[in-house]
C-alpha positions as CSV (number, residue, x, y, z in Angstrom):
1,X,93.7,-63.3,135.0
2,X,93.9,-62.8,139.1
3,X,94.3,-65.7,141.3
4,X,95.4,-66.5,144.7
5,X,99.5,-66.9,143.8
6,X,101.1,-69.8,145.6
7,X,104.5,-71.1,146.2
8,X,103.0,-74.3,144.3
9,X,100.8,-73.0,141.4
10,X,102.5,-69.7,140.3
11,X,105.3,-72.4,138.6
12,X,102.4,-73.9,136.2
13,X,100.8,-70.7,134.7
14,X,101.6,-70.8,130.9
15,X,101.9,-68.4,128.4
16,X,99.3,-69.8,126.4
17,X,100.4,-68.0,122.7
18,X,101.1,-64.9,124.7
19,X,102.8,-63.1,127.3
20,X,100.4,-63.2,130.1
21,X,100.0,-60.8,133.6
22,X,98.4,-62.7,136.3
23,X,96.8,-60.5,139.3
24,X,97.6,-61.8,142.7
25,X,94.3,-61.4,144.6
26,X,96.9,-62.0,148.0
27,X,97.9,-58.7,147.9
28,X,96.5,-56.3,145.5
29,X,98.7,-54.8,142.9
30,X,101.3,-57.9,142.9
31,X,101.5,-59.6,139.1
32,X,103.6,-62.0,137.7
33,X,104.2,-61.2,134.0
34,X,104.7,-64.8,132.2
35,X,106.8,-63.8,128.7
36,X,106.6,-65.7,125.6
37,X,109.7,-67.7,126.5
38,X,108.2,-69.2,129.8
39,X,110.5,-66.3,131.9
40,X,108.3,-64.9,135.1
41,X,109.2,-61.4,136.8
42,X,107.4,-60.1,139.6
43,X,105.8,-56.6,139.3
44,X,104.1,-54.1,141.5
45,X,101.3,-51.9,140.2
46,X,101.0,-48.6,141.7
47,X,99.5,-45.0,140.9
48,X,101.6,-42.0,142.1
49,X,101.4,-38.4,141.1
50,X,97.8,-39.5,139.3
51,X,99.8,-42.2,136.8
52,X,98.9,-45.8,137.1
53,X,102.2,-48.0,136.3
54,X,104.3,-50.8,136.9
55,X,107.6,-51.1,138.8
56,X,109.6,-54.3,138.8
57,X,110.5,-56.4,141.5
58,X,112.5,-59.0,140.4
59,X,113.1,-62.5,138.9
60,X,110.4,-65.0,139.9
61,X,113.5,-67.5,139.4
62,X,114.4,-65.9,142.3
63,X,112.1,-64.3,144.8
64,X,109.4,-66.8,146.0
65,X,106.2,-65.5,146.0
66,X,106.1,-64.6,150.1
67,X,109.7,-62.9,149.4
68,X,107.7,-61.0,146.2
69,X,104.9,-59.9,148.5
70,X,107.1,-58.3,151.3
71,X,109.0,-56.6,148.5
72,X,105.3,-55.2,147.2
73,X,104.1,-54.1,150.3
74,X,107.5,-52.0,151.4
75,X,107.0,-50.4,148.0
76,X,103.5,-49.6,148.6
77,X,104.4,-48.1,151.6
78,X,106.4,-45.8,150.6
79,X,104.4,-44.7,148.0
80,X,101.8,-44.1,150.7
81,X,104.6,-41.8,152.8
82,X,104.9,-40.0,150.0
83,X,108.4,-41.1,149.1
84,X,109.6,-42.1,145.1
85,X,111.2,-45.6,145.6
86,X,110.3,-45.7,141.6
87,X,112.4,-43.3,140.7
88,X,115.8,-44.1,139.8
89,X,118.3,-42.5,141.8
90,X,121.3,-41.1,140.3
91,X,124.5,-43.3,140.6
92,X,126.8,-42.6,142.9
93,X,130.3,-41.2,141.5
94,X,133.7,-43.2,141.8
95,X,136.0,-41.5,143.8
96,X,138.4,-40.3,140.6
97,X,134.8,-38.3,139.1
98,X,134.0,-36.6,143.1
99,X,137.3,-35.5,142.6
100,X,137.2,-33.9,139.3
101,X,133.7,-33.0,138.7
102,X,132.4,-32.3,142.6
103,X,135.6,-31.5,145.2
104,X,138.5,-30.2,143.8
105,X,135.9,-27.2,141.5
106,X,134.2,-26.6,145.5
107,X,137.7,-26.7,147.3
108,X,139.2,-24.6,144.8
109,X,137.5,-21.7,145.8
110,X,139.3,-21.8,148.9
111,X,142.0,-23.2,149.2
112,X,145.2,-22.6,146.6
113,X,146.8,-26.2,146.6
114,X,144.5,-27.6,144.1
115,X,146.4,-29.8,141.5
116,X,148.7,-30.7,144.6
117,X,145.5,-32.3,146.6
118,X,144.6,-33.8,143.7
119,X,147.9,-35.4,142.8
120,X,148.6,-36.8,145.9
121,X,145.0,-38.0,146.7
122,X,145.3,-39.9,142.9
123,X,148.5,-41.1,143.5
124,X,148.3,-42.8,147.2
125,X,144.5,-44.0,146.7
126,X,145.4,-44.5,142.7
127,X,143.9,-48.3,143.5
128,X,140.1,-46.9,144.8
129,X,139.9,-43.7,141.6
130,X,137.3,-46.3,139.5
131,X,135.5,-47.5,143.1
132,X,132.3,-45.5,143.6
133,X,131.7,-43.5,147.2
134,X,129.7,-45.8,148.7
135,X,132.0,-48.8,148.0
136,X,134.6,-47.8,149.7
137,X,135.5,-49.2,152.7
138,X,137.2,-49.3,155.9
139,X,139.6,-52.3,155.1
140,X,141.1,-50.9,151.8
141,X,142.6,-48.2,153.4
142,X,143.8,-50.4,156.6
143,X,145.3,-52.3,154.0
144,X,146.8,-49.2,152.0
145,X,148.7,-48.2,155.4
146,X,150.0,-51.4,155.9
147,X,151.6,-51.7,152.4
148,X,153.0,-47.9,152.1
149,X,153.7,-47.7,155.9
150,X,156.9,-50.3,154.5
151,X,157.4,-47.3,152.0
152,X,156.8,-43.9,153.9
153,X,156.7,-42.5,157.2
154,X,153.9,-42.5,159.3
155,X,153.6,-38.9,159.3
156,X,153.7,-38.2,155.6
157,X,150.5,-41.1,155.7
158,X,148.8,-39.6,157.9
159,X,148.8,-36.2,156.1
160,X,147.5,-38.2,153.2
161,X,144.7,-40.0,154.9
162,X,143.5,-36.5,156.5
163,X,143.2,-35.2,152.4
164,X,140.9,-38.2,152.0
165,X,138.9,-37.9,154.7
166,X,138.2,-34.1,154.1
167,X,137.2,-35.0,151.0
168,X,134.8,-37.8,152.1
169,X,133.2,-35.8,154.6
170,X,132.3,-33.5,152.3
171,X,130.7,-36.1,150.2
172,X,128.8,-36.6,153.3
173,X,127.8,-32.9,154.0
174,X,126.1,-32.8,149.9
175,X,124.2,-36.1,150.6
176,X,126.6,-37.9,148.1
177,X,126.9,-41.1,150.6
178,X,125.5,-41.0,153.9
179,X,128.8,-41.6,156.0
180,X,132.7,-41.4,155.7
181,X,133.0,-45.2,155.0
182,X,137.0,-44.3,156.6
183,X,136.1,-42.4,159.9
184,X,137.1,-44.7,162.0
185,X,140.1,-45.1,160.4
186,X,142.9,-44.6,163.2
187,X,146.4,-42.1,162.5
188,X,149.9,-44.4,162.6
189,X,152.0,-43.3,165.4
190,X,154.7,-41.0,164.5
191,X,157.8,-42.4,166.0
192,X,160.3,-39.9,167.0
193,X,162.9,-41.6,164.8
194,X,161.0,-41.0,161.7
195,X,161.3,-36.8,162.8
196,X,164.8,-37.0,162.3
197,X,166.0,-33.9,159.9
198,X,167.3,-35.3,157.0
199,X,170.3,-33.1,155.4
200,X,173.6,-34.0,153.3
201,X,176.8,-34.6,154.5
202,X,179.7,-33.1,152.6
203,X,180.3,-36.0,151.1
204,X,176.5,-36.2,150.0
205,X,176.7,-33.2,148.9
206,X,179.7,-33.7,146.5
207,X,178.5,-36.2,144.6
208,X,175.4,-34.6,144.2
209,X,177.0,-31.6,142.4
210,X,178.9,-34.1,140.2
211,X,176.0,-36.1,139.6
212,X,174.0,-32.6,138.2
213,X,176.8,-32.0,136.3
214,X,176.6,-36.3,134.4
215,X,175.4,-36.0,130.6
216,X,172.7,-38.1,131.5
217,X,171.1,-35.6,134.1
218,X,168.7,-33.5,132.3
219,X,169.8,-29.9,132.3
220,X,167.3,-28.4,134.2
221,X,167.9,-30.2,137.0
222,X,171.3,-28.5,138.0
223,X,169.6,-24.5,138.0
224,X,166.6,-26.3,139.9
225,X,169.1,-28.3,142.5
226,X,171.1,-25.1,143.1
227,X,168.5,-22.8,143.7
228,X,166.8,-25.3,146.4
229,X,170.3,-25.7,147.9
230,X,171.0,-21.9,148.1
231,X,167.8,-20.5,148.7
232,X,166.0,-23.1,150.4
233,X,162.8,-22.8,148.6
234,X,160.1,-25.0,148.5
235,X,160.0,-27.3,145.6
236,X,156.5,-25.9,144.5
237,X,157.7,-22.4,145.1
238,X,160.7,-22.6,142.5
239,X,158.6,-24.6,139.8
240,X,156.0,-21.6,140.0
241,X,159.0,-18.6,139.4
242,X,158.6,-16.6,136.0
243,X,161.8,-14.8,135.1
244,X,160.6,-11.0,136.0
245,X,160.4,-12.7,139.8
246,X,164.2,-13.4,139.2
247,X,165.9,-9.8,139.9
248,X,169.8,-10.3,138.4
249,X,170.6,-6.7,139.6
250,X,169.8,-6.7,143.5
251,X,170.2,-11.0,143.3
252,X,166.8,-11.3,144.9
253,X,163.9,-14.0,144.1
254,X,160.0,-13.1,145.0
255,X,157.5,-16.0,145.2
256,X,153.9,-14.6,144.8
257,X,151.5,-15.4,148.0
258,X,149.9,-17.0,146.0
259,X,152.8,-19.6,145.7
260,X,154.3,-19.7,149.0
261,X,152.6,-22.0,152.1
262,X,151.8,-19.0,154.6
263,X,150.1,-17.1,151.7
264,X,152.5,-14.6,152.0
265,X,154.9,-12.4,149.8
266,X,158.0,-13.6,149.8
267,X,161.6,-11.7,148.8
268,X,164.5,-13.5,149.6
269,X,168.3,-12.5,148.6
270,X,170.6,-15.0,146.5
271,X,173.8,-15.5,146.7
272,X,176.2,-15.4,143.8
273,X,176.1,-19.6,143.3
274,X,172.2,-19.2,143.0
275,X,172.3,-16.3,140.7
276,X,175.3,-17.6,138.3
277,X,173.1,-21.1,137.6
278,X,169.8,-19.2,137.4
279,X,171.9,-17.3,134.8
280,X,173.6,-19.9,132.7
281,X,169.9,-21.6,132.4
282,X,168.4,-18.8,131.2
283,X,171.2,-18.3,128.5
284,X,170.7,-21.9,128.0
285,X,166.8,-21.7,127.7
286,X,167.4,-19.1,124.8
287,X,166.8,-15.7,126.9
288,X,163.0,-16.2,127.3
289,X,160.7,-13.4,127.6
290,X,160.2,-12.1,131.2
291,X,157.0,-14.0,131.5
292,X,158.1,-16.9,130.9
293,X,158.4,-19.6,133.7
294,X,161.6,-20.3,135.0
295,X,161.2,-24.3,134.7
296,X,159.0,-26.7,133.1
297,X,159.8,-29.6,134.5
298,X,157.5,-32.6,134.4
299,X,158.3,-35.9,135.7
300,X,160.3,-34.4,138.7
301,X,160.0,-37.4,140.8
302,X,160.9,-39.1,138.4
303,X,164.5,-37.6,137.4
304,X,164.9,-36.9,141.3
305,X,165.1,-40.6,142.1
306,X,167.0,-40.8,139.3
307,X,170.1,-38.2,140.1
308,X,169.5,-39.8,143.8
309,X,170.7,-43.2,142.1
310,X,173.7,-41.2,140.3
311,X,174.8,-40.0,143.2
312,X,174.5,-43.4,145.6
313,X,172.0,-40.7,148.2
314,X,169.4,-43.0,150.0
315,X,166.5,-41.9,152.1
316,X,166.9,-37.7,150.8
317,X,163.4,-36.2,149.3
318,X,163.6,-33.3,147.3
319,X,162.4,-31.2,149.9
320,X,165.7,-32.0,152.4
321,X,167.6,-29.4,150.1
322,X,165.4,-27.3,152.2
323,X,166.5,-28.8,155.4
324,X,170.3,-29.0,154.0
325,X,169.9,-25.3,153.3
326,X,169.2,-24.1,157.0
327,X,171.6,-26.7,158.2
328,X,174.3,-25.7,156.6
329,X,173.3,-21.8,157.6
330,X,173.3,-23.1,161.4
331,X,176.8,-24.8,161.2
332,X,178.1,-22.0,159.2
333,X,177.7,-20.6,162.5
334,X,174.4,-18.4,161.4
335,X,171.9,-17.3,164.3
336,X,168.5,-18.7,164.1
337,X,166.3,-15.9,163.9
338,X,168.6,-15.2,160.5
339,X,167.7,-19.0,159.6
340,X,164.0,-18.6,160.4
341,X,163.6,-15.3,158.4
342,X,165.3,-16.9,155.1
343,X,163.2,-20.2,155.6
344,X,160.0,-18.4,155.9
345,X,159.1,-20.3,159.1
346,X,155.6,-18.9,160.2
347,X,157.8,-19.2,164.2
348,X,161.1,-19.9,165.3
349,X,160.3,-23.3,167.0
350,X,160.2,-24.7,163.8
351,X,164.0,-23.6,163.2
352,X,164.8,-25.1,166.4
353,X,165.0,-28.7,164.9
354,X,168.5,-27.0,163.7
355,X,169.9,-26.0,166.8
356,X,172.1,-29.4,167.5
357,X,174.1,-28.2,164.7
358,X,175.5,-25.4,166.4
359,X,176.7,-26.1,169.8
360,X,179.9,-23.9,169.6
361,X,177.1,-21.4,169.5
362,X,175.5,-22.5,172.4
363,X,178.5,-22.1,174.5
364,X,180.2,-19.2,173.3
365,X,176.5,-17.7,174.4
366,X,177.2,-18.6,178.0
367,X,180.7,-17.7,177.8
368,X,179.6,-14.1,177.8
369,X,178.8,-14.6,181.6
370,X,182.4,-15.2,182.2
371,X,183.3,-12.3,180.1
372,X,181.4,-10.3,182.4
373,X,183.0,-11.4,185.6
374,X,186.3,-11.1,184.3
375,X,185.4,-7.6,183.2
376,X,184.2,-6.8,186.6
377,X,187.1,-8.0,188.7
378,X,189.2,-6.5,186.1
């Protein structure tokens, strides 16, 4: 059946026994399909690719029939360019699956810090893993800073934001969504009080020793403690040591480049604290095999805040045993350059943060000028 469809007499065609398709002769290739039950649905018919067929516009409960024919003729038009509007396009992946399936396998092959991208972007964004690409958008993360910023400094955010956006933009650069929905996302400010070095006192320090050593603290936290305290390792450079990278003889640890931040070798000496815990553990652990890791420690977070709680320390990450380690090199009256080399610093002006620790240093450095003159008028 074709007739002129009208706002007025499209509502009154019945089904008559049977489902019905009635030919708008307003714009050729519109129908209304009229089921069985008395439901109506707007159609288009079209031929691409030499295949005559039907693609469906939507409830007639819902489009008029002026709203039906716009829809009709946009399709038809890009049929006629040549595009596929028919063809369904494939949905767009919530950020937790671009992660898994599309990023992390692409960044892999160039960068080393896989799983701990992927941790952190799952744990900060943990509220947008089920949101797809395309739905993200700018206010979630505004409201994500807000809400953490009460948590975590600015800077630490703004590292965190920069592993989202990387990934976003290249969601962009495959054609996954068509913008970063969180470019214009602006950094926090990084107030000079939040760059303060965090480091124990001695008093810290004691109770953290007697809280590793509480029946409640789980064993491998007091080798793991000690080493970062002594050696100033990164936390993920001591959870990646096997025991052949331990050397008990010339009290040395290597971390593979593979496991330090500058991608480089690393050998550093211990000292006889370091090596007597690393000891004790193993002997503990049941003398493992060579290569078998040092620790496996899951849920370090986790017993960190914990043994932080033990020993009444606020505001001290795990990776301030780093910072406490140089610290108390610089006020045990150690040079910098020493300091620098055993932290692994890529240049000394990142030692310098340390350098307010040791002012006797600083003045018996220009007390060799006086020195001299006494020498001369000797």
């Amino acid at each position: 059946m074709s007739i002129k469809l009208t706002q007025g007499n499209f509502q009154t065609v019945a089904p008559e026994g049977k489902s019905r398709w009635i030919n708008d002769t307003g714009l050729r290739g519109l129908c209304l399909y009229v089921a069985m039950d008395n439901r109506r649905t707007w159609y288009i018919s079209y031929t691409a690719d030499g295949r005559k067929s039907h693609h469906k516009l939507g409830s007639a409960d819902v489009l008029t029939v002026a709203e039906a024919r716009d829809l009709a003729r946009d399709f038809l038009s890009k049929i006629a360019r040549g595009e596929k509007p028919h063809e369904k396009k494939a949905a767009v992946p919530t950020l937790g699956e671009y992660l898994t399936d599309v990023y992390i396998p692409w960044y892999s092959s160039t960068h080393r810090d896989t799983k701990m991208t992927l941790g952190r972007i799952s744990f900060e964004f943990k509220s947008l893993m089920n949101t797809p690409l395309d739905r993200i958008r700018l206010t979630d993360i505004m409201t994500w800073q807000t809400k953490r910023h009460e948590e975590v400094k600015a800077k630490t955010l703004n590292v965190r934001l920069a592993l989202l956006r990387a990934a976003l933009n290249h969601a962009v650069e495959i054609g996954l969504i068509g913008q970063n929905p969180i470019e214009r996302v602006k950094r926090l400010k990084e107030n000079d009080s939040e760059a303060v070095t965090r480091f124990l006192s001695p008093d810290e320090k004691d109770r953290l020793l007697k809280a590793l050593d509480d029946p409640a603290t789980p064993a491998c936290l007091k080798p793991l403690v000690t080493l970062g305290l002594n050696s100033g390792l990164r936390k993920g450079s001591m959870l990646s040591l096997h025991w052949k990278d331990i050397n008990f003889d010339s009290k040395t640890v290597t971390v593979l480049p593979e496991h330090a931040k500058g991608g480089k070798l690393i050998d550093l000496p211990l000292n006889s604290t370091a090596i007597q815990a690393l000891a004790t553990w193993r002997l503990a652990c049941g003398n493992p095999p060579d290569n078998s890791p040092v620790f496996t420690v899951k849920n370090i977070q986790y017993m960190w805040g914990n043994l932080r709680k033990r020993a009444d320390i606020k505001d001290f990450r795990f990776h301030d045993l780093r910072h406490s380690f140089a610290s108390s090199l610089v006020q045990s009256g150690i040079d910098l350059l020493t300091v620098s080399k055993l932290c692994g610093h890529s240049n000394t002006a990142m030692t310098l943060r340390y350098s307010h620790l040791a002012p006797d240093g600083l003045r018996k450095a220009v007390a060799v000028l006086d020195d001299e003159k006494a020498l001369r008028h000797g």
